[in-house]
C-alpha positions as CSV (number, residue, x, y, z in Angstrom):
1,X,-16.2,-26.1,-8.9
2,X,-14.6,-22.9,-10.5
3,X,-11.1,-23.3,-11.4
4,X,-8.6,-20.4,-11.2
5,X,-5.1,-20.1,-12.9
6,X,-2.1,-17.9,-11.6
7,X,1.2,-17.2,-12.2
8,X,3.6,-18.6,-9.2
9,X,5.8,-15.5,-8.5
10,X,9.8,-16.5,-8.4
11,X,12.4,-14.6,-7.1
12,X,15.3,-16.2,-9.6
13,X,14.3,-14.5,-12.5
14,X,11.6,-11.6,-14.0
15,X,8.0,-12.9,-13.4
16,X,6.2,-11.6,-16.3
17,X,2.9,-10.4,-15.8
18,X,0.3,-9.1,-18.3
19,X,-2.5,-5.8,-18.0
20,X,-5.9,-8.0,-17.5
21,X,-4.4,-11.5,-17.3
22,X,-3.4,-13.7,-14.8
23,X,-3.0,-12.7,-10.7
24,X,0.7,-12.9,-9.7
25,X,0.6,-15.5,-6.3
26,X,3.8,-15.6,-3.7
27,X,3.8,-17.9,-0.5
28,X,6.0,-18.3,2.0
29,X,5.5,-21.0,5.0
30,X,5.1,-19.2,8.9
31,X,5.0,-20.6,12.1
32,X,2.9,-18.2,14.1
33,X,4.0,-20.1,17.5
34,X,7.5,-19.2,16.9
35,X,6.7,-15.3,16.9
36,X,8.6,-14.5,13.4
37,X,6.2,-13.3,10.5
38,X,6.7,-12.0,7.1
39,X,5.5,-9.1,5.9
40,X,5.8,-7.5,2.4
41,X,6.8,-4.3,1.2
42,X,5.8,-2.8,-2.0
43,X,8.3,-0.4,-4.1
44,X,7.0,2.9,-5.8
45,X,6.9,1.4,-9.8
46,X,2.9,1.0,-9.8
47,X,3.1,-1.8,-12.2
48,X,1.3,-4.3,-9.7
49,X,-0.9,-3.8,-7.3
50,X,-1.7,-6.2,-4.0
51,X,-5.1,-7.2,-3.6
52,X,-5.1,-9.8,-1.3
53,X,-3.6,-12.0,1.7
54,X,-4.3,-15.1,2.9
55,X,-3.4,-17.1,6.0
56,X,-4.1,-20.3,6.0
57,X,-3.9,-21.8,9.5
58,X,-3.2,-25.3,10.6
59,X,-5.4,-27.6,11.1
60,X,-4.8,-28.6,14.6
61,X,-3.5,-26.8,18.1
62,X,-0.1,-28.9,18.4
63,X,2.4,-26.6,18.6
64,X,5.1,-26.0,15.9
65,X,3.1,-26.9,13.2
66,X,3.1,-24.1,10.1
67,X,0.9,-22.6,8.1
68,X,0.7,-20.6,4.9
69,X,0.7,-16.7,4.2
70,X,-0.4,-16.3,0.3
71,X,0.1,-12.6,-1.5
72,X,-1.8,-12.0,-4.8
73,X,-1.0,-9.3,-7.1
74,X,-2.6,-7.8,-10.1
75,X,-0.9,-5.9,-12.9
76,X,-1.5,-2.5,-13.2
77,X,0.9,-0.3,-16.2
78,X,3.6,-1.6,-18.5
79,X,7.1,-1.3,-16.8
80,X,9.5,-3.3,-14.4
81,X,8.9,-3.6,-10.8
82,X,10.0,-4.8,-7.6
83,X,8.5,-6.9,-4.6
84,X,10.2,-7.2,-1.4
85,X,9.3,-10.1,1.6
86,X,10.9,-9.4,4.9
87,X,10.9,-12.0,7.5
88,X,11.2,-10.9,11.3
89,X,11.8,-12.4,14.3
90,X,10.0,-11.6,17.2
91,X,10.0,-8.0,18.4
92,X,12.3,-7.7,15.6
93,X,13.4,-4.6,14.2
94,X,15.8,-6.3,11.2
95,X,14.8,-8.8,9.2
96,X,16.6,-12.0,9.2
97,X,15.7,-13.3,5.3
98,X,14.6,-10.9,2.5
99,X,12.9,-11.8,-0.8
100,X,13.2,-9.6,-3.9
101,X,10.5,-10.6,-6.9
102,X,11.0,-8.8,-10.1
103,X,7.8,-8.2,-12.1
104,X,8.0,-7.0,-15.9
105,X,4.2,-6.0,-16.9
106,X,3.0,-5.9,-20.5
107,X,-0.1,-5.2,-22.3
């Protein structure tokens, strides 16, 4: 089995992050029977990049039971940086939580 290591993305302090090293991960828990979903936006800095999402679904059909959205990020070019997770409700033009991560990249 191939192991992989990561750096767990916070949003209390400056995630530092490293040209060629580890992938940055975020999660957040969803419920897709409830309608709200989060989405992420990226900021203009081009010190990280996103190269993947994942949803993980349950494994059953009984309603109200989450799953997991999972957001890797790579680092790009030296500088400071800014992530931002919106949640919205359904048909929702405002988000109702918002996330800020902070990524500092070095070589």
């Amino acid at each position: 089995m191939e192991k992989k290591q990561g750096i767990l993305l916070n949003s209390h302090f400056a995630n530092k992050m490293v040209i060629d090293g580890e992938l940055g991960w975020f999660s957040r828990e969803y419920n897709a029977s409830t309608g709200y979903m989060w989405r992420y936006r990226p900021d203009n800095s081009g010190v990280y990049e996103a190269i993947e999402e994942i949803l993980l679904h349950p494994s059953t059909d009984a309603v109200g039971v989450p799953g997991m959205i999972i957001w890797k990020f790579k680092a790009i070019r030296e500088g400071m940086g800014s992530v931002m997770f919106e949640l919205y409700p359904p048909a929702g033009k405002e988000p109702v939580e918002t996330i800020v991560i902070k990524i500092e990249v070095n070589k």
